[in-house]
VOMI-790496 format. One line per 2 residues: number of its first residue (from 1); their letters; for each residue x, y, z negated of C-alpha. Coordinates in steps of 0.2 Angstrom, whole numbers, always signed. Layout:
residues N
NUM> a> X/Y/Z  ...
END
This chain:
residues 506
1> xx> +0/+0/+0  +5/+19/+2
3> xx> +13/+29/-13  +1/+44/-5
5> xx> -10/+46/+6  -13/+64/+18
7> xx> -27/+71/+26  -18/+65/+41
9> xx> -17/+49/+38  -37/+50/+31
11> xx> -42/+59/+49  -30/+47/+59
13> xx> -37/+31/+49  -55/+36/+56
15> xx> -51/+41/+73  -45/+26/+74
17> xx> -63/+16/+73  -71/+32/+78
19> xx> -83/+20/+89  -88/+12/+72
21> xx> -95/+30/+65  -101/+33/+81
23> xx> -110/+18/+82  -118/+18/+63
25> xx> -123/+34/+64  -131/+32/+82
27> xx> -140/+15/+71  -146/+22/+57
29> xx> -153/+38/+63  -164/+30/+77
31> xx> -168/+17/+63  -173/+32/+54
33> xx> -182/+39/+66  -193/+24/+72
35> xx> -199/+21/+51  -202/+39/+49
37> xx> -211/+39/+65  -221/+21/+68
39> xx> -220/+14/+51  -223/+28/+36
41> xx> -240/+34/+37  -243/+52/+38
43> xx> -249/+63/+23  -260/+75/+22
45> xx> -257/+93/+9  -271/+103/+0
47> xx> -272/+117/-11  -284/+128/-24
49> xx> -279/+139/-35  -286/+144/-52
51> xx> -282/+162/-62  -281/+160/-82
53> xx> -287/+171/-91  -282/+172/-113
55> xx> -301/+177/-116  -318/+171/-108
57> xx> -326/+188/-101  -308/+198/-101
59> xx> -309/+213/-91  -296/+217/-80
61> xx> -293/+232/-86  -291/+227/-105
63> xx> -276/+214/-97  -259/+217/-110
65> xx> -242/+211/-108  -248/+199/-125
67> xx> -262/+193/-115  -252/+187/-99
69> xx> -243/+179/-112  -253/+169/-120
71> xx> -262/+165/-101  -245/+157/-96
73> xx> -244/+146/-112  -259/+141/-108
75> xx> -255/+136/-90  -246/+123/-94
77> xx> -257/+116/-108  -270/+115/-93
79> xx> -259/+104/-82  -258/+93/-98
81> xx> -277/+91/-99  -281/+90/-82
83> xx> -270/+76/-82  -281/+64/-96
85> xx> -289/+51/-89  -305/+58/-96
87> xx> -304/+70/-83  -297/+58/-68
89> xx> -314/+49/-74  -324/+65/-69
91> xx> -315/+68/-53  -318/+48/-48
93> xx> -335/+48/-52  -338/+64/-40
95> xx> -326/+56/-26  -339/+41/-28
97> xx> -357/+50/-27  -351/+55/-7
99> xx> -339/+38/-5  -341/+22/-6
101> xx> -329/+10/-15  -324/+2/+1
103> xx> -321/+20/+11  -310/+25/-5
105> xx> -301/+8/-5  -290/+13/+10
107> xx> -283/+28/-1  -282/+24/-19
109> xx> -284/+7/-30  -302/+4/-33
111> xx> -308/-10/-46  -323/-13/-51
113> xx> -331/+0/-40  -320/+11/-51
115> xx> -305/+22/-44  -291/+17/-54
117> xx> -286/+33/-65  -266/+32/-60
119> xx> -271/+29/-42  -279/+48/-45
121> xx> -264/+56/-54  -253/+52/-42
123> xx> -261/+61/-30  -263/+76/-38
125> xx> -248/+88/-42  -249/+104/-55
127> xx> -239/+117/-57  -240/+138/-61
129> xx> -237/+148/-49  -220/+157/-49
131> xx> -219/+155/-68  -236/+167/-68
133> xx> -253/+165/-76  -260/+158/-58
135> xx> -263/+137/-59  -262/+128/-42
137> xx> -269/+109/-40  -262/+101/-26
139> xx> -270/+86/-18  -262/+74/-5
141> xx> -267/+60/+4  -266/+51/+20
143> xx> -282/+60/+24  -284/+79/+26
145> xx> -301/+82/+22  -301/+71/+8
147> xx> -284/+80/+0  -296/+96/+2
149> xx> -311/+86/-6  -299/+81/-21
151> xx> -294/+100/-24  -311/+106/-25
153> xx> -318/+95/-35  -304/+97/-46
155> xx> -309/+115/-46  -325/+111/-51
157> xx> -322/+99/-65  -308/+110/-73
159> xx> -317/+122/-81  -329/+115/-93
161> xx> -315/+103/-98  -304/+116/-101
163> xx> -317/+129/-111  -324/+114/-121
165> xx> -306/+108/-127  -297/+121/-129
167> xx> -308/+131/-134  -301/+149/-129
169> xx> -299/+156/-113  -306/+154/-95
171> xx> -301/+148/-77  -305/+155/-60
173> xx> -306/+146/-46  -297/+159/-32
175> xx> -306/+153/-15  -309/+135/-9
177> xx> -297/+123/-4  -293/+120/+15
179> xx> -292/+107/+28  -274/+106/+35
181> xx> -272/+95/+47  -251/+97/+47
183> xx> -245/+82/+39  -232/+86/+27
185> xx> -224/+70/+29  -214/+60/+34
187> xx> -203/+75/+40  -195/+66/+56
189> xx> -183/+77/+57  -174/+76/+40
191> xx> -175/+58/+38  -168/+58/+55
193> xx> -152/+67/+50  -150/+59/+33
195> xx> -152/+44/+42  -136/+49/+55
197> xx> -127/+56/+38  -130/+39/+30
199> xx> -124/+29/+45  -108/+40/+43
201> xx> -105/+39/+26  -107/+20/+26
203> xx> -96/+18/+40  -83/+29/+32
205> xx> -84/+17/+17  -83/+3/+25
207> xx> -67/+10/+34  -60/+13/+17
209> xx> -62/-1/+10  -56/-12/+28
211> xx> -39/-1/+25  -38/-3/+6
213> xx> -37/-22/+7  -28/-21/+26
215> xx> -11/-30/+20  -5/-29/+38
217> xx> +9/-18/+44  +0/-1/+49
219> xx> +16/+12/+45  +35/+10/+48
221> xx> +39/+19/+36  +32/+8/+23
223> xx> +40/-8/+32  +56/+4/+31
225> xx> +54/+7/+10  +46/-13/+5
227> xx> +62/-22/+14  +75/-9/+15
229> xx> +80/-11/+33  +79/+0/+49
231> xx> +67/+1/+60  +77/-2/+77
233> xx> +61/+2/+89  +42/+11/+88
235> xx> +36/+2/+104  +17/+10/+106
237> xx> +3/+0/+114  +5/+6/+136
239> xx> -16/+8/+131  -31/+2/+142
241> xx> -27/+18/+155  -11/+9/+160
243> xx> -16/-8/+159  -32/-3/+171
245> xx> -18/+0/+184  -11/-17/+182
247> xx> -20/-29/+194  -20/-47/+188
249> xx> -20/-55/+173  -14/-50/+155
251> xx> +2/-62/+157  +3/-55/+176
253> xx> +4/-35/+167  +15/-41/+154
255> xx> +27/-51/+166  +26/-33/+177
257> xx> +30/-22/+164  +49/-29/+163
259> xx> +55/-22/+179  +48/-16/+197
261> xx> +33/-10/+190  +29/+8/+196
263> xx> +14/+11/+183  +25/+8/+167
265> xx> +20/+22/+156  +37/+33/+153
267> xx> +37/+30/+134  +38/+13/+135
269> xx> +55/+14/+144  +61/+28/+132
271> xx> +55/+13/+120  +66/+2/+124
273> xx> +82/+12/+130  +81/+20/+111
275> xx> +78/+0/+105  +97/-6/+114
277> xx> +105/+10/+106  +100/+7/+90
279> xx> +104/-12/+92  +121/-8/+97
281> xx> +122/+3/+83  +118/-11/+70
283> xx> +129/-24/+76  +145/-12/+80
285> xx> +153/-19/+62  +150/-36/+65
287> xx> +163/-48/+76  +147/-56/+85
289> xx> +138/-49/+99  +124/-62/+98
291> xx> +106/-55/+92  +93/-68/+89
293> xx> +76/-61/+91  +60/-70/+81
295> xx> +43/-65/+73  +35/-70/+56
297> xx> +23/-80/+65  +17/-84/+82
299> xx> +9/-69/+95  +15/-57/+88
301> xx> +24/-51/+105  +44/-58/+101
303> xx> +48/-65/+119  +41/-48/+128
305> xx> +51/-38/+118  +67/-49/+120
307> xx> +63/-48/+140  +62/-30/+141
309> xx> +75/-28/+127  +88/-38/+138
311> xx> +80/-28/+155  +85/-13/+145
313> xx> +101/-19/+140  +106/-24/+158
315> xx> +102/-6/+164  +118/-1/+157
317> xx> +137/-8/+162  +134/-22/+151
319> xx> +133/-41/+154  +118/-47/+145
321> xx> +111/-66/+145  +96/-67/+137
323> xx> +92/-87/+130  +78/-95/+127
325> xx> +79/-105/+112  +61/-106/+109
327> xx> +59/-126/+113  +42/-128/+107
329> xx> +32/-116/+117  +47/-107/+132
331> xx> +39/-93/+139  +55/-83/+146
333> xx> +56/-93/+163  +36/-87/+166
335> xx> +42/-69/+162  +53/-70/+174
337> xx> +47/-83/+188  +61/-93/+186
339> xx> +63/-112/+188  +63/-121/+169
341> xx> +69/-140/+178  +88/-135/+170
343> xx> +91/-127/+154  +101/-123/+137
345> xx> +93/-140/+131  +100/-147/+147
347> xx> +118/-140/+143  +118/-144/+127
349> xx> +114/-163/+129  +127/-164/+145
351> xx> +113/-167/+157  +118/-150/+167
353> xx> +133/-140/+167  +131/-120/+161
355> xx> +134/-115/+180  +120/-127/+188
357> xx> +107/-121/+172  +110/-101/+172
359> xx> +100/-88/+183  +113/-76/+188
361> xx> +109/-55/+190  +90/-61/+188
363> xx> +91/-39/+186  +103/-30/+186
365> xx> +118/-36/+176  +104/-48/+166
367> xx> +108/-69/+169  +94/-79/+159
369> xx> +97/-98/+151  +79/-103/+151
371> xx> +76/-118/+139  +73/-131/+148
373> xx> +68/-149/+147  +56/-146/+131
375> xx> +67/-158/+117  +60/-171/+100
377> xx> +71/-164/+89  +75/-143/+93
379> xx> +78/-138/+76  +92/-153/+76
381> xx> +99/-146/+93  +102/-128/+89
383> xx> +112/-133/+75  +123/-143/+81
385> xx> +140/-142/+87  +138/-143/+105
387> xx> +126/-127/+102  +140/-117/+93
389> xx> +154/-122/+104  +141/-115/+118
391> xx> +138/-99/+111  +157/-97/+107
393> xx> +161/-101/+126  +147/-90/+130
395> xx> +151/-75/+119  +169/-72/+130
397> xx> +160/-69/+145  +146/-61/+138
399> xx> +145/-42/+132  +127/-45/+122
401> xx> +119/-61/+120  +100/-61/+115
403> xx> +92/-79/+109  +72/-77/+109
405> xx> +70/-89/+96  +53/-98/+87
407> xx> +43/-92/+77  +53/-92/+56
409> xx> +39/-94/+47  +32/-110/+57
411> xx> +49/-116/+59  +67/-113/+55
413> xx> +76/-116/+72  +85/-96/+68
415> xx> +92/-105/+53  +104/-115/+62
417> xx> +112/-101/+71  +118/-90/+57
419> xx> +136/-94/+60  +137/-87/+77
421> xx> +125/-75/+76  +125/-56/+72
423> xx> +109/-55/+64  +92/-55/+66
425> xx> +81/-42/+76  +60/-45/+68
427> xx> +49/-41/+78  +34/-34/+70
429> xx> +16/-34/+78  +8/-18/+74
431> xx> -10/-20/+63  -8/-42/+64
433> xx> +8/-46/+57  +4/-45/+38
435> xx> +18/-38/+26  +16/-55/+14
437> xx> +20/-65/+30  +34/-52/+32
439> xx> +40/-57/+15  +39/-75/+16
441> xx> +52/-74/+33  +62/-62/+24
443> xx> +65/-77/+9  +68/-90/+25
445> xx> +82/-81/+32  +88/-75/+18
447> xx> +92/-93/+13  +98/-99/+26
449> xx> +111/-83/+26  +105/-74/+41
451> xx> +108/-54/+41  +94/-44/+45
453> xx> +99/-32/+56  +80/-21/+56
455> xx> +62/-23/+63  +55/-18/+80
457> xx> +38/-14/+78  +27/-16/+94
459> xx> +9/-12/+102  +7/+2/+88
461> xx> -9/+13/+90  -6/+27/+101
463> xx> -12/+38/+87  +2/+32/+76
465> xx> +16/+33/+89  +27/+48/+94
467> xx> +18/+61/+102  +32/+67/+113
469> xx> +27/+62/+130  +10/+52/+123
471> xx> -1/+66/+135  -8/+59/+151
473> xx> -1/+72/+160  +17/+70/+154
475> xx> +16/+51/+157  +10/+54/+175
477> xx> +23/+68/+178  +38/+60/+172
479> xx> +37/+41/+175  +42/+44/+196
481> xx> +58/+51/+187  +59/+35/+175
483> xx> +53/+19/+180  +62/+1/+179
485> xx> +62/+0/+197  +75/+14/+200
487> xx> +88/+5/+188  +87/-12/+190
489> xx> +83/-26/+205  +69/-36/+207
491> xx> +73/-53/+205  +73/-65/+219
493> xx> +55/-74/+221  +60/-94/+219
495> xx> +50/-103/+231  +33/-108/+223
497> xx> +36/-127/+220  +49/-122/+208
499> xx> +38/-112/+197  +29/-117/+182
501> xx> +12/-114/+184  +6/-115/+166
503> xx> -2/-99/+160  +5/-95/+144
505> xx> +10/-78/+140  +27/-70/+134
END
């Protein structure tokens, strides 16, 4: 988890699944709309108003501040009263001398041919008037003329109750209550936008909480801090716009984006020319030039960046083979449409000599051992001594030698390399590799005495990535100046029976 987190990253974090606020809100407000519209029925306000007065009889012109109030006080003992069920008794029995039990059922809980006293309360609402002597009743139903008929005969009943229990005072009806045919609710509208503001809020949570349990590798600098190593390359996702101009497959774009490939976006080169820089960096103290190149566990995107990593290399005066020494699951001679029937399992067993198994300038200064005949016992052959006399013979001809090795975490074929080898280049798959898988290959090669020379995070969001360059227009302007296919060859097409046609991706 982060020691902090900015607004930045908050705003970032939600652009991100901007679709999913997009799309709960868009939910939740037409759900909102459709219940508020077809579902909730529509209902209907009323009002009267009553004028209290401290004395029966008072004469207007004998009002006194005492006397307005005492009229307020007594307001509010009114509301009280009219609220007693011997009065809602009054008020039903009127209702029932012009309805019938069954007409009033629709609206209110009738038992016994009786209106059910709380069913009357809660239609009615009291209240004064802007804190004056002036009492409004207010009726509402689902029926407008009968949320008038309620008010008035509220009006009616009020004040003989009221004179004969309090006592003191009068009431005044002001005018007779109106039919309003305006329903006052649902209000479409509002439940509309707190329907939309509650699809945001809940998708905003749910982001939240997705990112607060996320354990997977969603900041460099993080990765950086947790295992105190470099972070070699920041190799953004080339983003649906590129990949749209990629006819093909996904492993025909990914076998494309290596070299000859004039749609490449120009970040992703600069990607990988800053990668081979800060690989020779690394590795300038050690007395190796040989880099293995693995992954915690399977797709996370190893063997595409060892292939353009060694495309990059090559681009320079360097010699640079690139091996592959994944023997469960090759993929480097699909990459680069080579021939796998002779290999470095081949040369290692005797079967083939190294000149008959490598693919010479397969770009630019670039040769490629691909792995060949797929062995029983891989772990056993990389760790043998035919393997390291290999690599010796191989490092004396050889300016930078990259191994695309298995997968450590689902086995430990890197671990019988450490003698030869420089280090270890991890390559991290933005938002899938998970830092506790991270940890778990960190122990592995740390027992088995392999350096760690850094990570190289790949496919990270474009939002998170450098934003130098990152504009359409820059990409567009600047990658006829910087593409592949002006620094290296495309390699010779073997004919087609020599392929492997298997599908399997880099």
């Amino acid at each position: 988890m982060k020691d902090e987190i900015s607004i930045k990253d908050l705003v970032f974090l939600l652009l991100r699944r901007i679709w999913w606020i997009i799309g709960a809100a868009v939910i939740f407000g037409l759900g909102a709309f459709l219940i508020s519209d077809y579902m909730i029925p529509n209902k209907y306000q009323s009002n009267v108003s009553m004028y209290v007065r401290n004395k029966e009889g008072q004469e207007q012109q004998g009002i006194n501040n005492n006397d307005l109030s005492v009229s307020k006080s007594l307001v509010s003992t009114y509301i009280v009263i009219l609220n007693n069920d011997a009065v809602m008794d009054q008020v039903g029995e009127r209702l029932l001398e012009q309805h019938t039990p069954e007409e009033l059922s629709g609206y209110f809980s009738v038992k016994n041919g009786r209106i059910a006293n709380e069913s009357l309360k809660s239609a009615f609402s009291m209240a004064a008037v802007n804190n004056t002597e002036v009492l409004k009743i207010t009726a509402t139903t689902t029926n407008a003329a009968l949320s008038a008929e309620l008010c008035n005969i509220m009006a009616d009943v009020a004040p003989e109750v009221l004179i004969r229990v309090v006592g003191a005072g009068s009431v005044e009806k002001i005018g007779e209550a109106k039919i309003y045919d305006a329903p006052v609710s649902p209000n479409v509208m509002k439940n509309t936008a707190i329907g939309v503001l509650a699809g945001v809020l809940l998708a905003g949570l749910v982001i939240f909480l997705i990112d607060f349990f996320d354990n997977t590798v969603r900041n460099t600098e993080d990765l950086r801090k947790r295992f105190n190593k470099p972070i070699l390359a920041e190799i953004r996702s080339i983003g649906s716009k590129a990949k749209k101009k990629m006819r093909g497959t996904d492993a025909d774009r990914k076998t494309r984006l290596l070299f000859g490939n004039a749609d490449i976006p120009f970040f992703a080169v600069e990607a990988y020319k800053s990668f081979r820089t800060a690989l020779s960096f690394a590795i300038s103290p050690c007395d190796s030039h040989i880099v293995a190149l693995t992954s915690a566990n399977p797709g996370e995107g190893k063997s595409v960046t060892a292939a353009n990593l060694a495309v990059a290399l090559s681009q320079t005066d360097k010699k640079v083979l690139l091996i592959d020494a994944d023997l469960r699951k090759p993929v480097q001679h699909k990459c680069f449409r080579l021939s796998n029937k002779a290999g470095l399992t081949n040369v290692i067993t005797g079967e083939k000599p190294l000149d008959k198994a490598l693919n010479r300038n397969v770009a630019g200064n670039l040769d490629i051992l691909t792995s060949g005949t797929i062995p029983p016992n891989p772990s056993e052959l990389l760790s043998s001594r035919q393997m390291q006399e290999l690599l010796q013979k191989l490092q004396d001809q050889y300016d930078m030698i990259l191994i695309d090795c298995a997968p450590i975490n689902v086995v430990s074929d890197v671990a019988g390399l450490s003698r030869e080898i420089a280090g270890v280049v991890m390559v991290v798959h933005y938002g899938t590799t998970t830092f506790p898988a991270l940890e778990e290959a960190s122990n592995r090669l740390e027992l088995a005495n392999c350096n760690v020379l850094g990570y190289a995070v790949n496919e990270i969001s474009s939002r998170h990535g450098s934003s130098y360059y990152s504009s359409d227009k820059y990409q567009d302007k600047y990658q006829y100046e910087y593409r592949y296919a002006e620094d290296t060859q495309r390699p010779e097409k073997k004919p087609e029976n020599d392929r492997e046609k298997e599908g399997s991706t880099c």
